[in-house]
N, C-alpha and C positions, 0 to 999 in steps of 0.2 A: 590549532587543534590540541584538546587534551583528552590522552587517552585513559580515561578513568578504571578500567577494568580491563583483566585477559587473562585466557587462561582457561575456562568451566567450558567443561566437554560440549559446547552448543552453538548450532548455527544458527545464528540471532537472525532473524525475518521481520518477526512483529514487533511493533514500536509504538508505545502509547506514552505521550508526554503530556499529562492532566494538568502539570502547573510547575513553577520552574523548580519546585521540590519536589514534585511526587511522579516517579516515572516507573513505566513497566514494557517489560521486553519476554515474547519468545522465542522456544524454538526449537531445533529437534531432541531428539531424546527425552521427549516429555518435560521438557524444562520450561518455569517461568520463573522470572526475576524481577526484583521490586526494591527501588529505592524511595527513602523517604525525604533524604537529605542531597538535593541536586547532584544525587549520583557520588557521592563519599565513600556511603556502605550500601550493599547489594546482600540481600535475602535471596537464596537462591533455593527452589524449591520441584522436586519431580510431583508430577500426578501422577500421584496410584493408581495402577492399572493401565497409564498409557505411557508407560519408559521406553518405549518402541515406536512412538509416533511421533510426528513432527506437528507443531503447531506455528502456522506461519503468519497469521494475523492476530490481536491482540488489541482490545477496545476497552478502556477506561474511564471510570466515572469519579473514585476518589481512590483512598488508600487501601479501602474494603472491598469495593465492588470492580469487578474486570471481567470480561468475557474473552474465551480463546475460541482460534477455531482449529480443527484438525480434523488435514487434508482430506488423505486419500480412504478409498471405502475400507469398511463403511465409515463413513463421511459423519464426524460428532461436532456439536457447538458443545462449550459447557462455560458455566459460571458459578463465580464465588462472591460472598456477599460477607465473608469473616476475611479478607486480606489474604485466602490463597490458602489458608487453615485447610478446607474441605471446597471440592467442584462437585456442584451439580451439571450430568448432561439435559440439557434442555434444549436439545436437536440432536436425531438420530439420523441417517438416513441408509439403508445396505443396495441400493441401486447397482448397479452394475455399472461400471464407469464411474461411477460418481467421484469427484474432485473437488473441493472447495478452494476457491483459489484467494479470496480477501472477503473483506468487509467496514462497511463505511455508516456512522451515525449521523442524523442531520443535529440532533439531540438526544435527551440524555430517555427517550423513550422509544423512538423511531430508525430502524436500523434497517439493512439490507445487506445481503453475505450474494457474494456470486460464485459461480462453479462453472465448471467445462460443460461444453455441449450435452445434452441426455435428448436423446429422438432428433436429433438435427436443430434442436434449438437454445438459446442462451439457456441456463439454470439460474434462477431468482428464487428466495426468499426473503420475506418480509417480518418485520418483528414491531409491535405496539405500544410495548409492556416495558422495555427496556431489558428485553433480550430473554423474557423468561417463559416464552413461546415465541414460535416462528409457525409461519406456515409460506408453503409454496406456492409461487406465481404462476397461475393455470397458464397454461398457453396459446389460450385465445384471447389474454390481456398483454396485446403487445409485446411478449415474449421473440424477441427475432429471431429468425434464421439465422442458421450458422452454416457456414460453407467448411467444405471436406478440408483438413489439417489447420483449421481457423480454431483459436481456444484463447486461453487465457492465463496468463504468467503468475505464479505465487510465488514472485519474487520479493514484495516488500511491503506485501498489504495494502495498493493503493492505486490499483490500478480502477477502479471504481469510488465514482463521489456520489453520496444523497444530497438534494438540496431542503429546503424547509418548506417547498411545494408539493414534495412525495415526487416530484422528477429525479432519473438519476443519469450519469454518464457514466460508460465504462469501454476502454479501450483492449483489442483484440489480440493477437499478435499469430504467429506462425508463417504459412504461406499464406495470409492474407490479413495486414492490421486494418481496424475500422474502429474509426469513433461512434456506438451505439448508443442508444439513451432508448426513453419508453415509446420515443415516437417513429426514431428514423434511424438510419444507419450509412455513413460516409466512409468510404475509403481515407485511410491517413497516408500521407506522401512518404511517412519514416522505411526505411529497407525491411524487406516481408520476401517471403518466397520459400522460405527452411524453415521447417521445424524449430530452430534457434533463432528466428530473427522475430520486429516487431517492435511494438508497442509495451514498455513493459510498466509505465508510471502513469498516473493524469494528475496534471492539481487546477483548480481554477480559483482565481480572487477575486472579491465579489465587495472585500472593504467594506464585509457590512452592511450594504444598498442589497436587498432581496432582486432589486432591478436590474442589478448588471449581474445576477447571477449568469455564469454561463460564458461570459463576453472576453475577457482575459484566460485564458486557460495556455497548459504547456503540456509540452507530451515528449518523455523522453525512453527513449531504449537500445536497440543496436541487434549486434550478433552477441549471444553471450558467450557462443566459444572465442570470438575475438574479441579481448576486450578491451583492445585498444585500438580499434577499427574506429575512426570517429563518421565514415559514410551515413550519412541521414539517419543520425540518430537521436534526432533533437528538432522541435518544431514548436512556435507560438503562434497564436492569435490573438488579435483584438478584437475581433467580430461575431465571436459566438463561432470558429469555426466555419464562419465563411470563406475563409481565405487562410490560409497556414503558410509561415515566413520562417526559414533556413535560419539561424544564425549568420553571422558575417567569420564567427570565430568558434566552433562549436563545443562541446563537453570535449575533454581528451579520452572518450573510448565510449564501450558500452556503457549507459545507467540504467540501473533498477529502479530508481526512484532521483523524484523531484520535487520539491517546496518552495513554495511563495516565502516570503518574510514582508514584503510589501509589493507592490505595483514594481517594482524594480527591481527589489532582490530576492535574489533566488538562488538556491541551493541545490544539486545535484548530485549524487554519489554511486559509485560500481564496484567492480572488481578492482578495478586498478588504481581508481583516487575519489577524491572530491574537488567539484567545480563550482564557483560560485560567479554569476551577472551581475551588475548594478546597474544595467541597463535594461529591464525589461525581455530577457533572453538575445538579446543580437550578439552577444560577445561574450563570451567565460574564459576563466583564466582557473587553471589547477592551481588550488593552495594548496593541497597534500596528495601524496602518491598513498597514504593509505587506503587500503580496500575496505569497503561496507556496501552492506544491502541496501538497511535503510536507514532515513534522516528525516526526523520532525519534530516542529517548532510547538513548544507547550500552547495548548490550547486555551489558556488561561494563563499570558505571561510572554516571557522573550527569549527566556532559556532552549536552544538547540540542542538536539543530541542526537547522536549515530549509534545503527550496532551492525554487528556481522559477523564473522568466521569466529572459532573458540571462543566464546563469548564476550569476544571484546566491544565495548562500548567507550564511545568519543563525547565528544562537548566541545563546540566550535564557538568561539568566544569574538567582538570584534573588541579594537582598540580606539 
């Protein structure tokens, strides 16, 4: 692990790694960050008018275009299309309650943002255009039911995946986690019952095959006041979720977030370290006691990176 930056008053959430040069991070206090050079030098930049919000997901297309999302009500998307110069909002919304909690691209035109329960059911929006409208998921199109203290963690942007079918998956947590999508919704075996516990990451690999979309998937979280509790807080499948398997060795605590690198390896990180598998999740081993939210692999490339607390951001290299 190298830790490339720390220090900028921001609690790094969103993590967007477009290519193993071009990366972009937010997070509270209105802050976004943008490196051009694998993370060397960092552009750090507040948006005007929201120095008081937190932006915890963060969606990238090159060095120009990015889209934020922030939180709590009322509840903004915005985006920039000069590299962060100027944001346009292009999603509002003053609901009551309203929370956004991540958001996930299948492409570089088809997006979906999710939020906490509103009327007892999941919050969905959808986007066409590549983020430059959104509209909301009526809720007589599969909108699920949400049961009392069941929500959804904005922990590290990534607790919901779109696929290239317009299906999506997105996992629960509180007193009650569930892995939902647009058709059905499963109870997860990870610890649930507190307002702290749950489901707080999903990732699935698919290697490219639109076929096995869905079939590999991982699900990691925990208690986040304990976050060295390792009790059920990590689970895989191979079967689409028919069946969900314990580790033999698990993450060493709670994790916010989880990544594929391939069919085997995979990456983990929390409050208290990072964990990485080479076996398909049955085993992880801490290679660092450092804390981060989130971690992910450039979309276009091999380069890893991490961020979290004071704005620090990692880079996990192998030999």
């Amino acid at each position: 692990l190298q830790v490339l930056t720390t220090g900028t008053k921001t609690s790094l959430r969103g993590l967007c790694v477009v290519n193993d040069n071009v990366i972009w991070v937010s997070g509270s206090h209105g802050m976004v960050g943008k490196s051009l050079n694998a993370g060397k030098n960092w552009n750090w930049m507040t948006v005007k008018g929201f120095e008081d919000r937190e932006f915890r997901d963060i969606e990238a297309f090159d060095a120009n275009t990015a889209i934020i999302l922030c939180v709590a009500e009322p509840a903004y998307i915005l985006k920039t299309i000069d590299g962060g110069v100027t944001w346009k909002v292009v999603y509002e919304n003053k609901t009551s309650g309203m929370f956004l909690d991540a958001m996930d691209f299948s492409d570089a035109r088809n997006g979906i943002v999710v939020g906490d329960p509103v009327g007892g059911r999941i919050f969905l929006a959808r986007t066409h255009d590549s983020g430059n409208t959104w509209q909301e998921i009526p809720a007589e199109f599969n909108r699920q039911k949400i049961d009392s203290g069941e929500a959804f963690f904005a922990s590290s942007g990534t607790n919901i995946r779109l696929f290239r079918d317009s299906s999506y998956l997105v996992v629960s947590g509180g007193l009650r986690s569930r892995l939902i999508s647009n058709h059905n919704a499963h109870v997860l075996p990870v610890i649930q019952g507190r307002e702290t516990t749950g489901a707080n990451s999903l990732d699935v690999y698919d290697g490219g095959d639109p076929r096995k979309v869905g079939r590999r998937m991982i699900v990691v979280g925990g208690d986040f006041q304990q976050p060295a509790a390792t009790t059920q807080n990590c689970y895989y499948t191979i079967n689409g979720g028919k069946t969900w398997k314990a580790p033999h060795s698990p993450p060493r605590g709670y994790r916010s977030c989880v990544e594929y690198l391939s069919p085997k390896d995979i990456v983990a990180c929390g409050l208290n370290g990072i964990d990485y598998s080479s076996d398909g999740g049955r085993n992880w081993i801490q290679v660092s006691k450092q804390g981060f939210h989130v971690c992910r692999i450039a979309r276009n490339g091999s380069a890893f990176f991490l961020a979290g607390n004071d704005g620090k951001i990692g880079k996990l290299t192998w030999d």
